[in-house]
N, C-alpha and C positions, 0 to 999 in steps of 0.2 A: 862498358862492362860486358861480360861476355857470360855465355849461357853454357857454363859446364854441367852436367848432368851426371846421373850414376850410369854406370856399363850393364847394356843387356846385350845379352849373346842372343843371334835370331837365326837360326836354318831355314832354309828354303828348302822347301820339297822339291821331290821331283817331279817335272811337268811345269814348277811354276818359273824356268831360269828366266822368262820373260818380263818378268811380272816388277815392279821398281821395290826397291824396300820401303817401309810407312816412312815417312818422312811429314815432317809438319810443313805446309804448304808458306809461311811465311818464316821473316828472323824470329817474328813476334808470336806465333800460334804456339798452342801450348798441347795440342794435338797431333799426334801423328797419323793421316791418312792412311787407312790399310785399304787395299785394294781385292777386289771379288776376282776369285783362281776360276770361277766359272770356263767350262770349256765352251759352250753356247749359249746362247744369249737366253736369260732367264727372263720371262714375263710375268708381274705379280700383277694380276687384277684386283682391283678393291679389294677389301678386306682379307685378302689373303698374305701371308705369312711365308720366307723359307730361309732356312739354314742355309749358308753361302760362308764357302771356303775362302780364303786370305791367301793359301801356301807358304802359310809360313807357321814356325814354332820359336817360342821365344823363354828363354831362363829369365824368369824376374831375381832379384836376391831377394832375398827375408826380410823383411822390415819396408817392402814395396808392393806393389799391387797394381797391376793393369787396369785400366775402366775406359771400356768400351763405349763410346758417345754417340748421336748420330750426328750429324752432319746437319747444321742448322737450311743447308741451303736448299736441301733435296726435299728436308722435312718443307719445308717454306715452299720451294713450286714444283712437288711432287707429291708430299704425304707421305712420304719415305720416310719409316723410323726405325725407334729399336722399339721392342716393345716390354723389355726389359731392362733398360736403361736408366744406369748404366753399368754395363753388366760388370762382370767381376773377373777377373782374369788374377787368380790366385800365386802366391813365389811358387809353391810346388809343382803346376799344374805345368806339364811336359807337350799336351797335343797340339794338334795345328791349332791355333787361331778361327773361329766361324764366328761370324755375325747374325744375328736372330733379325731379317727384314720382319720389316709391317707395312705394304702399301693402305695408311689409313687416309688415300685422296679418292679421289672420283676417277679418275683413271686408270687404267694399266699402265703399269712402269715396266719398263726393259732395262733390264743388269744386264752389263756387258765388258767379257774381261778385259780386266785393269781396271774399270770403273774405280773412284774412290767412295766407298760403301759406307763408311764410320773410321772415328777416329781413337786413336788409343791414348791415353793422356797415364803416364806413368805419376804416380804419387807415394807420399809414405805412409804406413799402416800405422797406427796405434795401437796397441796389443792393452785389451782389457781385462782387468782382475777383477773377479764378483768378490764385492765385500756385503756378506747378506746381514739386512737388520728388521728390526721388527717395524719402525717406520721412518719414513723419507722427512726433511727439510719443506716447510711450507713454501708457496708461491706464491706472489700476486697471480699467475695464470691459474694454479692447482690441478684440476685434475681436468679441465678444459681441451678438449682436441679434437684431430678432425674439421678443420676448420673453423673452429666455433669462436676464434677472435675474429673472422672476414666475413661475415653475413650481416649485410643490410638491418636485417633487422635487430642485429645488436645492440644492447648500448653501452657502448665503453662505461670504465670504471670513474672515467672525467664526465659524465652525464650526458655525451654526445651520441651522435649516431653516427657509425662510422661503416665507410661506404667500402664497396668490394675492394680487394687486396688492401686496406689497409689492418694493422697490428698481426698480419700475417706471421707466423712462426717461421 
């Protein structure tokens, strides 16, 4: 079976003719690799944060939506994240591409261009209509949130104690 997709139109800036287009690193990946337009190698120490260019711009059509992911591998042996994640990359929205780092490890991380920095996983939007009323449909959960079906010291509505991540939302 083959993996047809919808058409985005994607400009490269100038500066970036180097730079590969995202592409999803397997058949199977459901991400596209966008890579840091960085002219010199950025160093993020711990806790620190920075806006990092792609070089590119991309037309989503209407009824889709870009989401920006990070990279399970960088977050895994770096602490390389988003810290917005995952972010939103809107059909109208016209400008380059940037990714919001978080070096949340113990070390300083070095971006360096071309790196693959996050991934762009294209999807389709829902578009929802407020229908307002005076009140909502009960639940077994109700008004429960924030975690409060995963805490130890819960007890399920089955009279059990149920242990972290489970009846997770």
């Amino acid at each position: 079976m083959s993996r047809e997709g919808v058409r985005i139109r994607i400009a490269r800036l100038p500066g970036a003719e180097d730079l590969p287009l995202p592409a999803p690193a397997t058949a199977g990946a459901a991400g596209l690799d966008l890579p840091a337009a960085v002219l010199e190698p950025l160093e993020l120490p711990p806790g620190a944060r920075a806006l990092v260019p792609t070089g590119f711009r991309v037309a989503i059509p209407p009824g889709f939506e870009g989401q920006v992911r990070p990279r399970s591998g960088l977050a895994l042996r770096h602490g390389l994240t988003l810290p917005n994640a995952p972010g939103t990359v809107d059909s109208d929205y016209r400008g380059e591409l940037k990714v919001i780092l978080l070096n949340a490890g113990s070390e300083p991380v070095v971006v360096r261009r071309g790196d693959r920095i996050a991934q762009l996983v294209i999807a389709p939007v829902v578009s929802a209509q407020w229908e307002e009323v005076e009140g909502l449909d009960p639940t077994e959960r109700g008004e429960g949130g924030f975690g409060h079906t995963g805490h130890t010291s819960h007890t399920s509505r089955k009279g059990r104690q149920s242990g972290p991540g489970e009846d997770e939302a």
